[in-house]
Structures are given as C-alpha cells and as structure tokens.
N, C-alpha and C positions, 0 to 999 in steps of 0.2 A: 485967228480966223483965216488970215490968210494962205499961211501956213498947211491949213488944211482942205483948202482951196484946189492949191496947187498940187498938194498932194494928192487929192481923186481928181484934179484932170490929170496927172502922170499917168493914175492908174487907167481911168477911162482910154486914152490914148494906148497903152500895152493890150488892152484888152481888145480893142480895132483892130490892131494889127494881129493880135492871134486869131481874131475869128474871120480876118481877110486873108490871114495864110490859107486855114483851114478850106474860107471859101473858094479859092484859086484849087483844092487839092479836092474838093467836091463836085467841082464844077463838071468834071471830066468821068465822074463814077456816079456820086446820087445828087446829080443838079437842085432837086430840093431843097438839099439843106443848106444849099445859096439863102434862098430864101429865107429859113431858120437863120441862120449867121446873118444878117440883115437886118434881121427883126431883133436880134440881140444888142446888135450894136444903138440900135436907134431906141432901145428899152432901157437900156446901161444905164443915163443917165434918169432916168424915170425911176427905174429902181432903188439907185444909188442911197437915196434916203428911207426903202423901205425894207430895213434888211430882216424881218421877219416873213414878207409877204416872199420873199427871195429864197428862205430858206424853206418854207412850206412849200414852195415850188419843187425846189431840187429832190424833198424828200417826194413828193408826189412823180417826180419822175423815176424814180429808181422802184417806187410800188408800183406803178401803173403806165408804163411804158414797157417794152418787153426788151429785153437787154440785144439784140440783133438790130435793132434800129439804132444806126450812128454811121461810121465813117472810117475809112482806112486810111491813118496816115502814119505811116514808119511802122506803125499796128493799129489796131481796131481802137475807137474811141466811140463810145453810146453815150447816149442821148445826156444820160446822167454827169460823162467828166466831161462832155462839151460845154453844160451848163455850168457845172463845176466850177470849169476857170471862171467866170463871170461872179458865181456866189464866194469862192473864194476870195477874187478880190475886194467886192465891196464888204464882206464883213471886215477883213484883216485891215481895208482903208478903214474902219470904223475903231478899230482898239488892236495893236501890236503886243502879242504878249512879249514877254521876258524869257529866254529860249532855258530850259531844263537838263537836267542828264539823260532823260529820255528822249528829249528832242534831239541831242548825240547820237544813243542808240540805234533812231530811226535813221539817221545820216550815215551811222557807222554801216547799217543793212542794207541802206541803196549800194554804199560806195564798194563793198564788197561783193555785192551784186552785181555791180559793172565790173570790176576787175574779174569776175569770176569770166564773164563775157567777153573779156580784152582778150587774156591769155588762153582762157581753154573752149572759145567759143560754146558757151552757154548761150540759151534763146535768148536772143534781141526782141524777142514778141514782148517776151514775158516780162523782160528786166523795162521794158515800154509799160507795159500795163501796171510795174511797181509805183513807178511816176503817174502815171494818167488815171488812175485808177485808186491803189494804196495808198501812196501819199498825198496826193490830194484831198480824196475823204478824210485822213488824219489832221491835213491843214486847216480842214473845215472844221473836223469836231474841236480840234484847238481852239478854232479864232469864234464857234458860233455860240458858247456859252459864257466868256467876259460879255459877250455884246447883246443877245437875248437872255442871260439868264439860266441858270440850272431848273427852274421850276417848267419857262416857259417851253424850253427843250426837248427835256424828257417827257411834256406832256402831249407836244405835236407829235412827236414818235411813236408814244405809246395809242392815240387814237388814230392815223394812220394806218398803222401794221394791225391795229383789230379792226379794221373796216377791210384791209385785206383777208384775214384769218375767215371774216364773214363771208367775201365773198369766193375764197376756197372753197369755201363750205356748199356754196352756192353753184360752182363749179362741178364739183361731182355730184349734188343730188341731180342735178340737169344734164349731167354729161354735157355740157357745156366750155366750150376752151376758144375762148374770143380771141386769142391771138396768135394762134395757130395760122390763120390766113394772111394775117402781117408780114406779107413775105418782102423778103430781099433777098438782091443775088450776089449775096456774101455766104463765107462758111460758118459764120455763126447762126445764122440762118438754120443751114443743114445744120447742125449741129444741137441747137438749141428748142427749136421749133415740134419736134417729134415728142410726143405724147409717152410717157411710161405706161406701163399696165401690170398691174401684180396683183394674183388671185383671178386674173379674168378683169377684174377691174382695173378702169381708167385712174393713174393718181393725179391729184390736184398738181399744176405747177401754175397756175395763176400768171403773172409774167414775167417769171424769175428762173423758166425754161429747165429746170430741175426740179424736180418735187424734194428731195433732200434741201438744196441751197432755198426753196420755201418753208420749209420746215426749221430750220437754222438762223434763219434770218424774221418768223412770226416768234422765235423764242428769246431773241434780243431785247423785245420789248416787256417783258413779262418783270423786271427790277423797275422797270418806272411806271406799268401798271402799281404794282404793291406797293410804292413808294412812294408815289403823287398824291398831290390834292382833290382824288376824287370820292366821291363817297363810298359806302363798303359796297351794297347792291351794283354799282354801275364798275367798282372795280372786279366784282365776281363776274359780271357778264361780258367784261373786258376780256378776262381768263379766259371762260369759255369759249368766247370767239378763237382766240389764240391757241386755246388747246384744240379744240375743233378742228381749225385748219391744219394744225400738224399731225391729225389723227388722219385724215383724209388724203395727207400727202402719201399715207401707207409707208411711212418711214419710221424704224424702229428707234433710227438716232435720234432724229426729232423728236418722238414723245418721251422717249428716256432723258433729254435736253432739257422740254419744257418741265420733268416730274422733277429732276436734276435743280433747274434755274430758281422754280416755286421753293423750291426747301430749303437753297440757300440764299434767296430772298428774305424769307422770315426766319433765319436765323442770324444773316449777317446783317441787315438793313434796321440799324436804331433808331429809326423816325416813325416805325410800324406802332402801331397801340396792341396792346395787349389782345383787347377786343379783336382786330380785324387781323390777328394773328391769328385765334381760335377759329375764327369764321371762316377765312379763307383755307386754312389747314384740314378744317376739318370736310368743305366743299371740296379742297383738293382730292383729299383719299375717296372722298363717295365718287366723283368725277374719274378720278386714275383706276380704279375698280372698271366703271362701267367700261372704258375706252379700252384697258387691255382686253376686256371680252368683245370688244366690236374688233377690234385692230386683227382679232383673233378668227373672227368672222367672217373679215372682210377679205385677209387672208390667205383663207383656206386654200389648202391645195397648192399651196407656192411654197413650203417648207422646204423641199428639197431648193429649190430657189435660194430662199435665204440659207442654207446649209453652206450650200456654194460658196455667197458669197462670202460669209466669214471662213472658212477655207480660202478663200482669194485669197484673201486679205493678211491672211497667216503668214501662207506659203510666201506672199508678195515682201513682208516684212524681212523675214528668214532669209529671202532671198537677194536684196538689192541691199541693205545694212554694210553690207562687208565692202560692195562695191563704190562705196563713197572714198571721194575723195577729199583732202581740206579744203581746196576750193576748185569750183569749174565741176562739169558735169562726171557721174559716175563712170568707173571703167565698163559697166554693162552696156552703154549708152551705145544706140546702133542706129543707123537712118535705112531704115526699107522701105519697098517703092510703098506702102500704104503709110510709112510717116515715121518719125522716131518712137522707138521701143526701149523696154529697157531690161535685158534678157529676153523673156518672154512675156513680159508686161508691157501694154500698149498705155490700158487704164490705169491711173497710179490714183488710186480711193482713199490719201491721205497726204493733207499739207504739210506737218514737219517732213512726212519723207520724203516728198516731192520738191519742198526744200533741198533738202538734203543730197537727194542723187540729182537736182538739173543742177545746183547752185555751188554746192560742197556742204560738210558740216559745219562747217562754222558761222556759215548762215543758217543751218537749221539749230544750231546752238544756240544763239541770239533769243530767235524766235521760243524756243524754250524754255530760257533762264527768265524773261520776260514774265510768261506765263505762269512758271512758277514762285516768281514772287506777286502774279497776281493772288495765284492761290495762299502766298505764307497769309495775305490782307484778308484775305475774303475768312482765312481761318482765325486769325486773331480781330475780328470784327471790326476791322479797319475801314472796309473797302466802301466806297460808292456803288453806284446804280450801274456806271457801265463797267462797274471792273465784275461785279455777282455776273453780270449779261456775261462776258467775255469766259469764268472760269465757266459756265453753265452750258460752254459752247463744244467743253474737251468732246463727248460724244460726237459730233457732226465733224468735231476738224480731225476725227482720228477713223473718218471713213468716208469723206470726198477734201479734194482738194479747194482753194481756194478759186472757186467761178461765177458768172454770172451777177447780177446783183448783190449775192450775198457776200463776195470781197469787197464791195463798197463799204458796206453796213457793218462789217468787221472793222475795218479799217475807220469806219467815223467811231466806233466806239472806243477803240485804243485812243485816239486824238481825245475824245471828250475823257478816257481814264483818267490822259495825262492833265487833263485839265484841272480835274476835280481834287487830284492830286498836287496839284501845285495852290489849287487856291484853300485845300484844309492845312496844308503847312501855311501859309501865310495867315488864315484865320487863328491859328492858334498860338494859346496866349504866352509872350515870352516870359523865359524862368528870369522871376528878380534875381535880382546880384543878395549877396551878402551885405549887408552894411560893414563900417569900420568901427560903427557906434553904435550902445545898444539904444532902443530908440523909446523913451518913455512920453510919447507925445498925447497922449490920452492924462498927463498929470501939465504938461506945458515945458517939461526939463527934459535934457537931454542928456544922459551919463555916458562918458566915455568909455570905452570896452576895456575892458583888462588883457594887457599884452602878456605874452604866454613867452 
C-alpha cells in the first residue's frame, strides 16, 4: 500500500511540473490554457482513482474538440496530448505492463526518427508530434485495457465515434460546421478550420478538420461495434450512424474503409454469432447499394475532380519513390518561400510515403512490415478488434497522410493491438511436456515407459 502511495505522488508531482512548464509556455501565446493547466493539476489527484471517468474524457476530447485548439511548444500540442500526459499517467500508475517486441519496434521508429533529424535534418515538428501525439496514444491504448478492460474499451469507443458519425450526419443535412468559428491564431487554425466542398456540396469534417481523417477515424470503430456486447438492432444502427457519417464526408476512401473494415469484421472476428453475421451482412449490402448511388449523387459533377486526384496521387508515387533515402529526408526535398516541397509536390496524400521521403525508408519499412503482419492475423483469423480496425484503414492511410485527430486514434489502436496481443499469448493454454511415464491413473498404477 504504501508503495503505491508513493508511487502516484511521484507521478502526481511529474505531472505538476509538465503542465507548469507548459503553463509558463502558454502564458505568453494562449494565456487560457493557464487556466486549463491549473485546473488539471488540482483535478490530478481527484481523478487519480477514477481511471474510467479519465479515459471517457480524453476520448471525448479528441471527438469533440477541434484539433486547433492546444498550444505551441517545440511543436503544436491539442487539447487531446495535453490531457494525454495526465491520462497516461494515472492509468500506467494503475498496472505497468511487461514491455513486448513491439514495444521495441515502436522505440526502434522513434529512435530512427530522430537520427533521421540529427544528421540530415528531418522536421523537428513532425518527429515532436511522433512523441506528443503517436506515442503517447499508443502508451495509452497499452496501459487503458490491463486497467479498464477489453469489453469496457471497445465499448466507450465504439459509442462515442457513433454519436459523432450521427452528428456528421447532422452537420451536412443543416449545412451546419460549429467549429469553424473556434478560431485561433495558430497555423493549424488556417489550415484545419476551412470547409471542403465536392460536387457543390459542403463535406462533413465535424471537429477532426478533414472530412477524409473523419471518415478514417468513424471506421475505426466499426470491429467493436460488430464485436461488443450490444444487441443486434442497436448494433445495426450503430453501423449506420458510422456508415452515414463517412458517406457524408464525400470521401471515397472512407466508405470503401468502412465496406472494407464490415467484411473483415465478420469474417475475421470469432466472437460474432452466426445470426448477427447474416443480419448485419446482409444490412450491409442493402446499405452499401444505396450509399454508392447517394455518394454518386452527391457527387456529381466533381468526376473530373476526383480523376485528378487519383492521377496526383499516381504521378506523386512514380515520382518521389526513387528520391528516398535510407534515412533523413528525400533528395527531392526543397524549402521555397511558400514551405517545403518535394519536386513538385507540396501535398504528400499518403503516410508510408511521407514516411518515407521526410523520414527515409527504413522508417517507412517498419511502418509496413508492421502492417503487414497485421494483415498475415486478420487473414489467418487471428486478429482482435483493433488489429481488423487498423488493416480496414489501408484505403485512408494510402491517400492522406497521418493528421489531425485521426493520428491519435491510429496510434491508440496499434497500442490497444499490441495489447490484445500480448494478453492472447499469455491467455493461451501452455503445451504439456511429455511425460517419462506412460500414465495409467484412471486404473490407480502407473507403468513405466519402454526405453527405446
């Protein structure tokens, strides 16, 4: 008891001192969030004991906050990794797990990521936001299921992200965008804050300031929809919210994600019932029907649009591949007065390659071989709930980079992968040994084996 005592005031006390750095570095830019950091420190210990009400939080802020609200320190921190450090510590002061080979992997990705930075200056923004942002979501999805639970988990997530998907929905039939006005005078602001539009129509981006990284991020939850403890009606209408809101983001990656994530849900996920595999399969295809003919309607008239883009996206591949380096940014890499470019690409619409030309390949390698033994699981019916989320994501992560909200929610789902991972190896039952005797204990005798 004591023991653990002392152990969350250490942590209490680390936890003071980072949101009194932070408050010293806000003081000077958005004085507010003094006050936030304040309120955190004098909540710390209030919370400390309630590490469910803590993590409902954090997820409620990464939905319903708009990712421009936070703080510049060394780089950009929102609203979500400020709280972050705080939810981080009191789960992991709650149960420490036992560090993995992928707990390596993720260390081996930072630590290459900074050498990439050392020697061939690589962004210090970015390799900031792999810390404040990546790894910390991952420390999270690590330490928040020893300590809440695999049931309890997947189920605040998967209702969360459909009460967003609803009010997506809710967003564009209203023309509607409540956080548009939440301004700040930061560049994620400019940057984040401006409304897409394709077809003439407004897309939903709800407060995740991209309609793709909304789209990407409502089909995450769609393996714990199908795979929870909720009934079959309430998880059909769960879908729909979910399918809804990524139909409305007007993004093709997103419903091809969420048609993607459904299928292999109910084919990789063994806890499904026969029953609510017909039901919800067979709601899917009536549902995926009608949505390609809205998505189509919705649309219209932006084909040459979308033409483009997948031509970007071609040429953009063809073109920057060759330019990588093993590590440190690509030889195309150029600074002009409007910002780093890379040949004649400003937008880079996909994370392995953006990996790949800011970082080198061997950081986008990592990040691949990962993924692809997510997929050998998900194919030999191995996998959990966040690994189906994660393979169901290839569409979105192979045509926008990793931004906004939706690197958070990536990044907690590898950490819960690795989770789910480590504790079906430990659940599983170990192989008996061989005896040295053969064993007749059902007569009461026991004969000795014949030496060979």
């Amino acid at each position: 008891m004591t023991s653990t005592v002392s152990r969350d005031t250490a942590i209490f006390a680390a936890v003071v001192v980072a949101l009194g750095a932070l408050s010293g570095v806000a003081i000077t830019s958005q004085p507010w969030l003094v006050i936030g950091a304040l309120v955190a420190i004098v909540a710390f210990p209030i919370m400390l004991n309630r590490p469910r009400a803590v993590f409902v939080l954090w997820l409620c802020s990464i939905a319903f906050i708009p990712y421009w609200i936070g703080v510049d320190v060394f780089g950009f921190m929102p609203i979500p990794s400020l709280l972050g450090l705080m939810v981080g510590a009191i789960l992991i002061s709650k149960k420490m797990w036992i560090p993995s080979g992928w707990d390596y992997i993720l260390a081996a990705f930072i630590g290459l990521s900074l050498l990439a930075v050392v020697i061939d200056t690589s962004s210090r923004g970015t390799w900031f936001s792999m810390l404040t942002h990546w790894a910390l979501a991952f420390l999270i999805g690590r330490a928040a299921i020893p300590v809440l639970g695999k049931e309890y988990t997947g189920r605040v997530f998967a209702i969360i992200m459909s009460i967003v998907g609803g009010l997506a929905l809710v967003e564009f039939w209203l023309s509607w965008h409540p956080f548009t006005s939440w301004a700040m005078s930061n560049g994620s602001y400019a940057a984040w804050s401006p409304i897409q539009v394709r077809g003439g129509n407004d897309r939903s981006e709800w407060a995740f300031g991209h309609s793709i990284a909304l789209g990407g991020s409502l089909t995450l939850a769609v393996p714990f929809i199908v795979q929870g403890q909720f009934r079959t009606s309430r998880k059909i209408l769960m879908l729909c919210l979910i399918g809804g809101g990524a139909l409305v983001s007007l993004s093709r990656g997103g419903l091809l994600a969420v048609a993607l994530t459904v299928a292999l849900s109910l084919y990789a996920l063994a806890t499904v019932s026969s029953v609510q595999r017909f039901l919800i399969g067979c709601t899917s295809i009536f549902l995926g029907v009608w949505a390609l003919s809205s998505f189509a309607g919705l649309t219209a008239g932006s084909s040459r649009e979308t033409s483009s883009s997948s031509s970007y996206r071609v040429a953009m591949h063809e073109t920057l591949i060759p330019t990588m380096q093993m590590i440190g940014r690509a030889t195309s890499a150029q600074r002009t007065p409007s910002g780093l470019r890379f040949g004649r690409y400003q937008s880079i619409d996909s994370t392995f390659l953006i990996l790949g030309i800011g970082f080198g390949w061997l950081v986008a390698a990592i990040a691949i071989v990962a993924f692809l033994a997510l997929l050998v699981r998900v194919a030999l019916r191995h996998a959990s709930a966040p690994e189906v989320a994660l393979v169901g994501q290839l569409p979105v992560l192979a045509t926008v980079a990793l931004i906004t909200q939706y690197q958070i929610l990536i990044w907690l789902m590898l950490g819960m992968a690795v989770t789910f991972y480590a504790m079906s190896k430990k659940d599983r039952p170990a192989k008996k040994k061989k005896s040295d005797q053969a064993d007749f204990s059902h007569t009461g005798v026991k004969v000795p084996a014949v030496r060979r």
